[in-house]
C-alpha positions in Angstrom: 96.1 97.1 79.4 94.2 93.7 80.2 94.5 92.7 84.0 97.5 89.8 84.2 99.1 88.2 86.7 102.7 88.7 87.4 104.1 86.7 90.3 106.7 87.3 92.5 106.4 84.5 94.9 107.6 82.4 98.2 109.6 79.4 96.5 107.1 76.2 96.5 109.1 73.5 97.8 108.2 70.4 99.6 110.8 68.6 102.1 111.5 65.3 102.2 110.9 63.5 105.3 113.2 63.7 107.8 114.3 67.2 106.7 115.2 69.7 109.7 116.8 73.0 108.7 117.6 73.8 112.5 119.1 70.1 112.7 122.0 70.9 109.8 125.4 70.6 111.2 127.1 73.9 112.5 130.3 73.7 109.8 128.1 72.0 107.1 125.7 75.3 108.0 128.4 78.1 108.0 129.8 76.6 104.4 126.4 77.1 102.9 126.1 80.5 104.6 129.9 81.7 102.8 128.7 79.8 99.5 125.5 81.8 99.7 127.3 85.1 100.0 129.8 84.8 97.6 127.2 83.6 94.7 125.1 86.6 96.2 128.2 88.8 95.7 128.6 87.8 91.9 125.2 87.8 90.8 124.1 91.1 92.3 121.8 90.1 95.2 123.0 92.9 96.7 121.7 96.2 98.3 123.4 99.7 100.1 124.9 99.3 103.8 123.3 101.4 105.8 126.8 102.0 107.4 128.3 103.0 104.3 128.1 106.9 103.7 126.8 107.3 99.9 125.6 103.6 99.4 122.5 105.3 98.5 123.3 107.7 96.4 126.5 106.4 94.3 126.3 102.6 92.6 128.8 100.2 93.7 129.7 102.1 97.1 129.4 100.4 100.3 127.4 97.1 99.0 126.1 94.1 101.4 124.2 91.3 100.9 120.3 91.4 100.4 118.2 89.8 103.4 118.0 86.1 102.4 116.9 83.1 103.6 119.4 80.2 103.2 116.5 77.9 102.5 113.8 78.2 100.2 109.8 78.1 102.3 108.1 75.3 102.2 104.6 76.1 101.0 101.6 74.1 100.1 101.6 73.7 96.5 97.7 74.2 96.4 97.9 77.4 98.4 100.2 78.8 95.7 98.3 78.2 93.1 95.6 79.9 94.5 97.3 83.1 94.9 98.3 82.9 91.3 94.7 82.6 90.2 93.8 85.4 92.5 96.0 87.8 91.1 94.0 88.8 87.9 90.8 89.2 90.0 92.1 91.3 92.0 93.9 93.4 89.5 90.4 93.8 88.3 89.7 95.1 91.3 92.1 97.7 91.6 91.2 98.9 88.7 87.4 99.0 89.1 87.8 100.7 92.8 90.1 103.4 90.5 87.1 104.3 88.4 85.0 104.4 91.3 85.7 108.3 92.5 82.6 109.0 94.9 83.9 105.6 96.6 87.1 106.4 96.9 86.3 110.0 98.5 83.8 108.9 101.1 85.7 105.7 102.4 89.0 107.9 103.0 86.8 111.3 104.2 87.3 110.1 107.9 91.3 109.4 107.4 91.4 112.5 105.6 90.7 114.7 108.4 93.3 112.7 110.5 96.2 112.0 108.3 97.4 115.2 106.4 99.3 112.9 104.0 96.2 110.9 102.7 94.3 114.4 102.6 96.8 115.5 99.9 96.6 112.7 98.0 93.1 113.3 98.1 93.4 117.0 97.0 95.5 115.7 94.6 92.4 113.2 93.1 90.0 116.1 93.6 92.1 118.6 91.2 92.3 115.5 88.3 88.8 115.0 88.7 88.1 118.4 88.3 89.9 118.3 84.8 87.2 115.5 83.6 90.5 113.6 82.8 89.9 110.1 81.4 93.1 107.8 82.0 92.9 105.7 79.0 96.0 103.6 79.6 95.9 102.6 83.4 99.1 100.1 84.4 99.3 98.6 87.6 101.9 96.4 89.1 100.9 95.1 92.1 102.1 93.1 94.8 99.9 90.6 97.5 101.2 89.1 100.4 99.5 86.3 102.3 100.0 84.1 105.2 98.9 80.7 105.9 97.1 80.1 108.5 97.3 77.0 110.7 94.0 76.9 112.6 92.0 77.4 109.5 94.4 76.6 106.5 93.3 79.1 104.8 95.3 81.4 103.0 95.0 85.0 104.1 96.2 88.2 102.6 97.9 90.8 104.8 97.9 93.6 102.3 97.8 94.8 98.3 100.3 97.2 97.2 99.4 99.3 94.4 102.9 101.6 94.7 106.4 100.8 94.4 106.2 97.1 94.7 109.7 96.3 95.7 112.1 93.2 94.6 110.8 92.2 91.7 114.2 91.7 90.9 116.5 90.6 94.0 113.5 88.4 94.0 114.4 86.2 91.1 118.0 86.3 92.3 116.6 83.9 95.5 115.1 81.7 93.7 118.1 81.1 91.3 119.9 81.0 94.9 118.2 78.8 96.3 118.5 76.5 93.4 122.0 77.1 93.1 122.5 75.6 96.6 120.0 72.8 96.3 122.3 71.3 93.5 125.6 72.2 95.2 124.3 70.4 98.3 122.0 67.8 97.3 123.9 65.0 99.1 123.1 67.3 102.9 119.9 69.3 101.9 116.6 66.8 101.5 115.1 69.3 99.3 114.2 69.4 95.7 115.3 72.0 93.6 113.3 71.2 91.1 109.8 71.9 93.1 111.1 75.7 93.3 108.9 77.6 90.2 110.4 79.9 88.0 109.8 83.1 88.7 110.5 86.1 86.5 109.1 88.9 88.2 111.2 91.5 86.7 111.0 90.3 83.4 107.2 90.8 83.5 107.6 94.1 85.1 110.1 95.3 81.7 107.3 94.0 80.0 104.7 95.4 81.0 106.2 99.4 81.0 107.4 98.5 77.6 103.8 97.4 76.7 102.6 101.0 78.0 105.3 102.8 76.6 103.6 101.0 73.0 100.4 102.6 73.8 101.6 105.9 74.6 102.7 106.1 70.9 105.7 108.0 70.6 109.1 106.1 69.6 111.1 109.6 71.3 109.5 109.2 74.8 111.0 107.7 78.2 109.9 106.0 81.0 110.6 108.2 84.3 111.4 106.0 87.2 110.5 108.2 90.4 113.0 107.0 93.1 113.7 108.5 96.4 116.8 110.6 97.0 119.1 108.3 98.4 117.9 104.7 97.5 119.9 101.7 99.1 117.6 99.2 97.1 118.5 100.8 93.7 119.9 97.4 92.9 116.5 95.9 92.8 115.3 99.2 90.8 118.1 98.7 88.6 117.3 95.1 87.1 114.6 96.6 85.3 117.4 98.2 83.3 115.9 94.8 80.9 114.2 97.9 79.5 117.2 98.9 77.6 118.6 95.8 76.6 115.3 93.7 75.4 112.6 96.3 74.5 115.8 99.2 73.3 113.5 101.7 76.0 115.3 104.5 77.5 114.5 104.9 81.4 115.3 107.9 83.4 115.6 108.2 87.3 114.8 111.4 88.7 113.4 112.5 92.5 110.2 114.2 93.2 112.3 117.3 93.7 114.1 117.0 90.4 110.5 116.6 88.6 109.0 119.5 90.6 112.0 121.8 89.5 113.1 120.6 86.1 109.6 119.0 85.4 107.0 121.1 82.6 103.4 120.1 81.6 103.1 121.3 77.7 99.4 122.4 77.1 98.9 119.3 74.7 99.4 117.2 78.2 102.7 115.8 78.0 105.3 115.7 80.3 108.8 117.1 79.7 111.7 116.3 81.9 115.0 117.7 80.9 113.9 118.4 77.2 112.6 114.7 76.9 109.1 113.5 76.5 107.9 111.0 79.1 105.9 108.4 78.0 105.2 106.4 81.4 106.2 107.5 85.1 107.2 104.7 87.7 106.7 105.8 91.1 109.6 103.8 92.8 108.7 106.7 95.3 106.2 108.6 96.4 104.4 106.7 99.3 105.3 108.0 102.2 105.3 111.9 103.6 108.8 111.9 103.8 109.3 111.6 100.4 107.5 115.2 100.2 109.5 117.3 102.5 108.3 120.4 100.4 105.5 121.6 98.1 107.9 121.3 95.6 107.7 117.1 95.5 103.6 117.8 95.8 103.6 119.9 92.8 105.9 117.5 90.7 103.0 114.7 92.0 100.1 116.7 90.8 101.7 117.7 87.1 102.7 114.1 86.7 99.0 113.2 87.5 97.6 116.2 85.2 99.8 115.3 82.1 99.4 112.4 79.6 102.2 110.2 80.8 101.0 106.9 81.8 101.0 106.4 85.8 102.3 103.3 87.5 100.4 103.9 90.0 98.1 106.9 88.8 96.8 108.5 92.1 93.3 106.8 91.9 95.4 103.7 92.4 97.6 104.7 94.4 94.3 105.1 97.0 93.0 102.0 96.1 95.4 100.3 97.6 95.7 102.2 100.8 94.9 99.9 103.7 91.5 102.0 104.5 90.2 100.7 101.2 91.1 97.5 102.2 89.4 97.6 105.1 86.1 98.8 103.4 86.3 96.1 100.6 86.2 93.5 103.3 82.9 94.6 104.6 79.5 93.4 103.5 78.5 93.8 100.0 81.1 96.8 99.2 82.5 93.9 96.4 78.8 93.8 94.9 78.8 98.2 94.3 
């Protein structure tokens, strides 16, 4: 798959002079607020209470409104622009750190010794590399953050994920939000609905596991969504359920755990869940130690990386985006290797 750029962005919106967001009036303020949590309510901007028993586990139990802000960010048109053109490059990047093995092994050697989750993932790289195993079909779907900075004006990244990018759903819910009230209150609110971008996140996200499950050739296969046990942002998760509906893809959520038990690598490569080919596995999971609390999860992570399936992340990008490899790319002439 080609490196694209799909964003998932801070609303670009310019206020008017004059405009204070602190200065609103306290009832005008607390209108807004119950306006904004009821559309929230109806539109599914919503995620699990932590209060709630189950709200992880069972849909529609124990639901609360996503953190939002009432107002959209103003941010420097320019700026965002930027970070839309940097996304392809570094895409690119990702990918070409993934290919780079010997790279990958040195700059993590040191954490390895320290953290005894990075030197499983490692092991796990080690053992595929081992097999001579060529991924063909690599997806990623990343996301950047950044910060502005006022003494320089420069925009800075704070980190790449390469794993389990989060919201690219409840993401386009704020910015249709965020519109929503700009309208409703245009006579109160001195800012300009239409400066917000569209942003369809979520739609390029169904889009692109459809465009892997293509490749993957098989019209019988699913995509596995790897999610944690007890999930209270399935919400977001589930908006990718666009799968079904546009592309007529059937998507599966299963645990670590219920891979490692249920899960079976065929000797032709593929991966068999529960009698069903899978096609492309999206690690909604899987970044953390805690979401291996036996060798049972680690196995289920080393057949998905030994089988055929297509990996979102596959583990060589999964390292790539640790922060280590970050840290390395930012030093003199690593970007010239």
């Amino acid at each position: 798959l080609k490196c694209t750029a799909i964003y998932e962005t801070t609303e670009v919106v310019e206020a008017k002079p004059g405009f204070d967001p602190h200065a609103v009036d306290s009832d005008l303020l607390q209108k807004i607020v119950y306006d904004a949590l009821v559309w929230s309510s109806l539109n599914g901007l919503v995620v699990g209470d932590k209060t709630s028993e189950n709200s992880g586990k069972v849909p529609g139990i124990g639901l609360v409104h996503a953190p939002i802000s009432l107002f959209p960010t103003s941010f420097p048109e320019s700026k965002w622009k930027q970070a839309c053109e940097l996304a392809p490059i570094f895409n690119e990047l990702v990918d070409r750190v993934s290919l780079d093995a010997e790279f990958l092994q040195k700059s993590l050697s040191r954490t390895k010794k320290a953290d005894a989750f990075t030197s499983r993932l490692l092991d796990i790289h080690s053992k595929v590399l081992e097999m001579n195993k060529k991924e063909e079909i690599r997806l990623g779907l990343h996301r950047s953050d950044y910060m502005l900075d006022e003494k320089t004006n420069l925009l800075l990244q704070i980190e790449l994920n390469t794993i389990s990018s989060s919201f690219p759903g409840l993401s386009c819910l704020v910015t249709k939000l965020h519109r929503s009230l700009l309208h409703q209150y245009k006579e109160h609110v001195a800012l300009d609905p239409e400066r917000i971008p569209e942003n369809d996140a979520v739609g390029r996200f169904a889009e692109a596991l459809y465009k892997a499950w293509v490749e993957y050739n098989d019209p019988r296969a699913v995509v596995l969504i790897v999610v944690q046990s007890e999930e209270r942002n399935m919400y977001d998760q589930h908006w990718l359920s666009t799968l079904n509906y546009t592309y007529h893809v059937r998507s599966i959520r299963k645990s670590l755990g219920e891979v490692g038990a249920r899960g079976e690598l065929l000797r032709d490569g593929s991966l068999v869940l529960d009698c069903e080919i899978v096609s492309v596995v999206y690690f909604r999971a899987g970044y953390t130690p805690t979401d291996y609390p036996s060798q049972l999860e680690w196995n289920a992570r080393l057949v998905i990386e030994q089988s055929s399936a297509v990996k979102c992340p596959s583990i060589a990008y999964h390292l790539a985006g640790t922060k280590k490899i970050q840290q390395e790319l930012a030093k003199p002439n690593q970007l010239e290797r």
